[in-house]
C-alpha positions as CSV (number, residue, x, y, z in Angstrom):
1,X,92.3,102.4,128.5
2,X,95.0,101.0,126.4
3,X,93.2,97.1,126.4
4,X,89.8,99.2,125.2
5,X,91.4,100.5,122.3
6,X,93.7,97.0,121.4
7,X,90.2,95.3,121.5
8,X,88.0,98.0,119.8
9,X,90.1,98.0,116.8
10,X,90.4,94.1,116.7
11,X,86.8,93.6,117.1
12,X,86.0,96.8,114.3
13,X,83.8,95.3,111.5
14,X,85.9,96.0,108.2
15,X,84.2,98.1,105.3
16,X,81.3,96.9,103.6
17,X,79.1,98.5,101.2
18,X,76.4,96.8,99.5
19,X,73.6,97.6,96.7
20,X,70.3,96.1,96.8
21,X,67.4,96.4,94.1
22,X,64.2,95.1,93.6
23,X,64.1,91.3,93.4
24,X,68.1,90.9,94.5
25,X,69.0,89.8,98.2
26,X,72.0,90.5,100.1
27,X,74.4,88.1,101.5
28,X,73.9,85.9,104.0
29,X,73.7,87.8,107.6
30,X,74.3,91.2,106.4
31,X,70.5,92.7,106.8
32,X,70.4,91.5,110.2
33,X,74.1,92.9,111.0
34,X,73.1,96.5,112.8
35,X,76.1,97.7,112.2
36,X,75.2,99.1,108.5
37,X,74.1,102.4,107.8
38,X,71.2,102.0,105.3
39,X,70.7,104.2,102.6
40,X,68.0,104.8,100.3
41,X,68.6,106.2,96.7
42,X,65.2,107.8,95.8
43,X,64.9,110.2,92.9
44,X,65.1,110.7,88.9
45,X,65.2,107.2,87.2
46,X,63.1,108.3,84.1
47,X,62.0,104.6,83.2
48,X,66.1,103.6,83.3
49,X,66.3,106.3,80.7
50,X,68.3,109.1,82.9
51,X,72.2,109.1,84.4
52,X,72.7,106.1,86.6
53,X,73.3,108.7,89.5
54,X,73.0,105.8,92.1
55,X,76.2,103.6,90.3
56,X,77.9,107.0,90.5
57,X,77.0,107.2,94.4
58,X,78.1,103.6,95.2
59,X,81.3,104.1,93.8
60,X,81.8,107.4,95.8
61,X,80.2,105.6,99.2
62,X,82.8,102.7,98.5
63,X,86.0,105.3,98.2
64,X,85.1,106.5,101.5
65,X,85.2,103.5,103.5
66,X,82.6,102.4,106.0
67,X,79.7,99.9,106.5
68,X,76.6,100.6,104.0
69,X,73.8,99.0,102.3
70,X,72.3,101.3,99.1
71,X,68.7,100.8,98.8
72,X,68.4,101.0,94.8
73,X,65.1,101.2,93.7
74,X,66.5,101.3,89.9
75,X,66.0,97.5,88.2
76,X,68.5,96.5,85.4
77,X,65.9,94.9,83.6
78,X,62.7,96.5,84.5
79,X,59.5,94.9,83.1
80,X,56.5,96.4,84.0
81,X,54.1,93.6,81.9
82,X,54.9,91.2,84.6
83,X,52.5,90.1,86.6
84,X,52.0,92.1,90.0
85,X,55.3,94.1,89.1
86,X,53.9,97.5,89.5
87,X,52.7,96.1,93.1
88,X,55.7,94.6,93.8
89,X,58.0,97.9,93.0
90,X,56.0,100.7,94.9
91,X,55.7,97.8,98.3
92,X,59.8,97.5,98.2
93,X,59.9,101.1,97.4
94,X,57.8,102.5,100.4
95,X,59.0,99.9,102.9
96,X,63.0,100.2,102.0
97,X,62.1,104.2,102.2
98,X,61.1,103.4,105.6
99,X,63.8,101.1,106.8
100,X,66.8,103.5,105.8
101,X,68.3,105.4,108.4
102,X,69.5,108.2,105.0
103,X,67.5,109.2,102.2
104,X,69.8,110.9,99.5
105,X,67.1,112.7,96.7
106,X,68.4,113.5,93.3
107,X,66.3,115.1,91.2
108,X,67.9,115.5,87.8
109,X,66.7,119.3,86.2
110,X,65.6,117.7,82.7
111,X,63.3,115.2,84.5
112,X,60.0,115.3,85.6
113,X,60.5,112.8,88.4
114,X,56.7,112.8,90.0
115,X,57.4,109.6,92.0
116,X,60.0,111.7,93.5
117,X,58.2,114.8,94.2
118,X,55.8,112.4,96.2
119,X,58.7,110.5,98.0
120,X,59.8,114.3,99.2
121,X,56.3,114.8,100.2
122,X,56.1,112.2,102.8
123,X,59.7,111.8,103.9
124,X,60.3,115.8,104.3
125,X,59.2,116.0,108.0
126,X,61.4,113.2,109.0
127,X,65.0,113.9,109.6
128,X,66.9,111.5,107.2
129,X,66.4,113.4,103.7
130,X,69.0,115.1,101.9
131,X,67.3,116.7,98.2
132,X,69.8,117.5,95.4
133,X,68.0,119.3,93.1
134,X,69.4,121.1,90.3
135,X,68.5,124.5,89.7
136,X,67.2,123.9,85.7
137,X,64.5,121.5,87.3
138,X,61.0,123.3,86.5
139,X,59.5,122.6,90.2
140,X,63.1,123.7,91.7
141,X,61.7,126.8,93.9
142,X,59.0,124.5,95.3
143,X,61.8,122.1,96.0
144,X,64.2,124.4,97.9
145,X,61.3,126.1,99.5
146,X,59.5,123.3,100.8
147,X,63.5,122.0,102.0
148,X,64.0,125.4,103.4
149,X,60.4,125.1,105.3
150,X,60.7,121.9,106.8
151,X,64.6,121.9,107.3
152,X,65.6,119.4,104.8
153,X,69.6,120.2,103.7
154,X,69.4,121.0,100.0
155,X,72.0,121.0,97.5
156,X,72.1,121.9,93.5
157,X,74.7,119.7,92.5
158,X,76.0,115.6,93.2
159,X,79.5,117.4,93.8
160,X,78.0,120.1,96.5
161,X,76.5,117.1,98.0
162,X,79.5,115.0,98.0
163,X,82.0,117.7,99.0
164,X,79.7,119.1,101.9
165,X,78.5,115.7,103.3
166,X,80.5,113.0,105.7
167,X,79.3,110.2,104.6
């Protein structure tokens, strides 16, 4: 029992925790290593214009140790002119929605955020969404309703989320 433990902490993979976006790649070996949770970010972006929520969440998934990779759809220098851009952004969107194995929502009250209603929408039956929603958002009832319906954990807050969540 003792030689199990000695070799299960020698062999542990140390922390990781990576942030991929659009057009970026990760290092060499990591998307093939299975032993990363993968998360996708989905929710307000506002054109680049809202919080950057998902910096905020990397930095919180990076105190708390472990192995990630953070699916970001958000670009630093999003150009939508660009030839088969538009294309390009809702493929890696819908297929890295797909791959994760955790979707965290944030839905930001003074936004909108349609992509993200429709991202709820079709990811609300599966079992990997978590919706933070704040309560000043002006489709928040359908939002906790349709979580409540379909068993989706809800939050108001980032901090609810972070304090109730083992990440």
């Amino acid at each position: 029992m003792i030689c199990l433990m000695v070799l299960a902490s020698c062999c542990s993979k140390e922390d990781a925790v990576y942030m991929l976006r659009p057009h970026e790649e990760l290092p060499e070996g990591v998307e093939a290593d299975k032993s990363f949770t993968k998360v996708f970010l989905a929710g307000t972006i506002d054109m680049g214009n809202s919080r950057d929520w998902q910096a905020e969440l990397f930095d919180e998934f990076k105190s708390r140790g472990g192995r990630y990779i953070l699916f970001n759809p958000r670009q630093e220098h999003w150009d939508p002119s660009r030839p088969g851009e538009m294309d390009y952004q809702v493929r890696w969107e819908l297929s890295h929605l797909e791959e994760a194995d955790m979707i965290i929502m944030y839905i930001i009250g003074s936004s909108k955020s349609p992509i993200t209603l429709l991202e709820m929408g079709l990811h609300a039956k599966g079992r990997k969404l978590h919706v933070i929603c704040e309560e000043d958002f002006y489709r928040f009832d359908n939002v906790r309703i349709t979580c409540d319906y379909y068993g989706v954990p809800f939050y108001t807050s980032m901090e609810e989320f972070i304090n109730t969540e083992k990440l």
